[in-house]
C-alpha positions as CSV (number, residue, x, y, z in Angstrom):
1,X,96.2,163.1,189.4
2,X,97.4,165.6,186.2
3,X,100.1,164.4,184.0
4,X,102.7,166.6,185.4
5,X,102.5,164.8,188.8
6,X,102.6,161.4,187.2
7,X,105.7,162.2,185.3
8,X,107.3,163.6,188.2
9,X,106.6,160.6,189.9
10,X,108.0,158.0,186.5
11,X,110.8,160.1,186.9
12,X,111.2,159.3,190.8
13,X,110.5,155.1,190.4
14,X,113.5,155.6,187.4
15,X,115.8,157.6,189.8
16,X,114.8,155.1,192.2
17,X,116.1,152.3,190.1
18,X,119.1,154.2,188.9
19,X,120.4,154.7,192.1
20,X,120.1,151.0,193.1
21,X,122.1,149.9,190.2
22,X,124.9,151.8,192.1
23,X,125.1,148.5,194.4
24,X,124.4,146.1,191.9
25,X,126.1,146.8,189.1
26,X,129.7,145.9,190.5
27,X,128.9,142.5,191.3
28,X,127.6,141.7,187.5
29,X,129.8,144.1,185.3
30,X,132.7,141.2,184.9
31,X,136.3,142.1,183.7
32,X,135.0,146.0,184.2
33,X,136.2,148.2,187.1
34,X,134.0,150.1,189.0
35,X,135.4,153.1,187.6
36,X,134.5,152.1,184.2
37,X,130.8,151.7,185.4
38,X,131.3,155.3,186.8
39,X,132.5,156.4,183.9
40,X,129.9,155.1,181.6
41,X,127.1,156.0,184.1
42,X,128.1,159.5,183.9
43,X,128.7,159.7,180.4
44,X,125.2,158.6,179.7
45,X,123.8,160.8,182.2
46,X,125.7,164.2,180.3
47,X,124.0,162.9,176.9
48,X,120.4,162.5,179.1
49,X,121.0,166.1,180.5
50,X,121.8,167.5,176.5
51,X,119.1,165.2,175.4
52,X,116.7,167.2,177.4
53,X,118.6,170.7,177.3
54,X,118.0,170.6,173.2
55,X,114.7,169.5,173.7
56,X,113.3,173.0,174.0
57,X,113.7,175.3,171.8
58,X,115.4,178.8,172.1
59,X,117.3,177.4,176.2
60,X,120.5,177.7,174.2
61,X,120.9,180.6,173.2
62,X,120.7,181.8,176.9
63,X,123.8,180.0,177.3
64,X,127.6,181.4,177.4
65,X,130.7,179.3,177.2
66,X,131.2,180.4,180.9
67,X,127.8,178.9,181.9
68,X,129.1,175.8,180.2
69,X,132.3,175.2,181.5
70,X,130.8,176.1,184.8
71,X,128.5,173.3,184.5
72,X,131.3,171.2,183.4
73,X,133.3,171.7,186.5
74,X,130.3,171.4,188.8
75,X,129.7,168.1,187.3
76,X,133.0,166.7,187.4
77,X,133.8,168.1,191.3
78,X,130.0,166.7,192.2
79,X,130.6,163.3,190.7
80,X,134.0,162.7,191.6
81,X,133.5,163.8,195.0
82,X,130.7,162.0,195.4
83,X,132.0,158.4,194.1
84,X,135.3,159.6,196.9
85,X,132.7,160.1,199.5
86,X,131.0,156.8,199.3
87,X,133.8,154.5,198.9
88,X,135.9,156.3,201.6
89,X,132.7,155.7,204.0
90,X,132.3,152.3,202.8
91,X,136.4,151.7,203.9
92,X,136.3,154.0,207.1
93,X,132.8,153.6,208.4
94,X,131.8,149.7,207.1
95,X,129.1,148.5,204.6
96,X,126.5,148.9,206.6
97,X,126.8,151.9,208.1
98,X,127.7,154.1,204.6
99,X,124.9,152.8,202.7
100,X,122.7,153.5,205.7
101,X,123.4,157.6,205.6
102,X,123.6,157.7,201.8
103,X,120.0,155.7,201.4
104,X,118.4,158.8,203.7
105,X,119.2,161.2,201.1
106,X,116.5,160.6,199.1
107,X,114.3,160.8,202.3
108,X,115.9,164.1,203.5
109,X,115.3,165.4,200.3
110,X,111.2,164.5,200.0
111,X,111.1,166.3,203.5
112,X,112.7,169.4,202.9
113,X,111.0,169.2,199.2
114,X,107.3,168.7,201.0
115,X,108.8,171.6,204.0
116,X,109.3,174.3,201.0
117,X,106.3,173.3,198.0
118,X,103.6,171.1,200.1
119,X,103.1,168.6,197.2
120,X,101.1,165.6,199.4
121,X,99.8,166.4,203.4
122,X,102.1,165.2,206.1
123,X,99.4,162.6,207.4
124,X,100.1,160.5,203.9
125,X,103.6,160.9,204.7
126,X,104.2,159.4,208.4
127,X,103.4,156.1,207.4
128,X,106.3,156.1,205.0
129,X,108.6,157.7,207.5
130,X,108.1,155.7,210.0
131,X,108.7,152.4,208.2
132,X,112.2,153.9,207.2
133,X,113.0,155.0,210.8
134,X,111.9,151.6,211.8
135,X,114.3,149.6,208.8
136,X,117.1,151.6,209.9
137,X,117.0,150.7,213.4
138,X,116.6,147.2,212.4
139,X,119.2,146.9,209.7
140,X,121.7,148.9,212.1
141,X,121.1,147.5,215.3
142,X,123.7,145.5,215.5
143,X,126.3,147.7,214.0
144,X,125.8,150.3,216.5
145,X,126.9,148.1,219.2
146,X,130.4,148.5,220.9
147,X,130.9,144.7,219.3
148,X,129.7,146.3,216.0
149,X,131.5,149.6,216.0
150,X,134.6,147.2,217.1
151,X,134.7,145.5,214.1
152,X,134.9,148.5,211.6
153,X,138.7,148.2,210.2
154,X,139.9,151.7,209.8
């Protein structure tokens, strides 16, 4: 394994854990909204991203002021649309069902990722697959039934 890969995979376990904090972090942040753990989450995320853009040397002077506001509005559309997204499915569609969709993300991403630049073969990858196809059915089993479905307030 080269160092590259192993980075690539540090950075995956910390994305990994940063992502989880989504569903944790509003149940321990106190007198905070969840819009002030939004806010703070991105915030750090901008000075991560600069962090690394400043890092190497001569990427910023390829920049214009149009590339950067660009980026700026991407940003904001991306991550208030996604934080709409997800609460709006966890209202319409239920707490199980929203976080369901939004946890094979990360899943549809490593197969189109491994479909495009072959990074591990398939074979190591079925096993993994089909463990998540097999959760999902369990954790959702129930609320794909008519009883299930009924219960959704909308």
């Amino acid at each position: 394994m080269d160092k590259r890969f192993f980075i690539g995979v540090l950075a995956a376990l910390f994305a990994a854990f940063a992502f989880s904090l989504n569903f944790v972090v509003p149940f321990i942040i106190g007198g905070y909204s969840t819009f002030d753990f939004a806010l703070v989450r991105h915030v750090v995320s901008a000075l991560v991203g600069l962090c690394i853009m400043f890092s190497q040397k001569g990427v910023t002077q390829h920049l214009t002021l149009r590339n950067c506001l660009s980026a700026i509005w991407l940003a904001f559309i991306g991550y208030v649309g996604y934080f709409l997204t997800v609460t709006g499915a966890a209202i319409f569609a239920g707490p199980v069902i929203a976080p369901a969709f939004l946890g094979l993300v990360p899943i549809a991403l490593m197969v189109i990722g491994n479909q495009r630049q072959e990074s591990l073969p398939w074979r190591f990858l079925m096993m993994p697959l089909m463990l998540v196809l097999i959760g999902l059915v369990f954790v959702n089993s129930t609320a794909l039934t008519a009883e299930g479905l009924a219960s959704v307030r909308s």
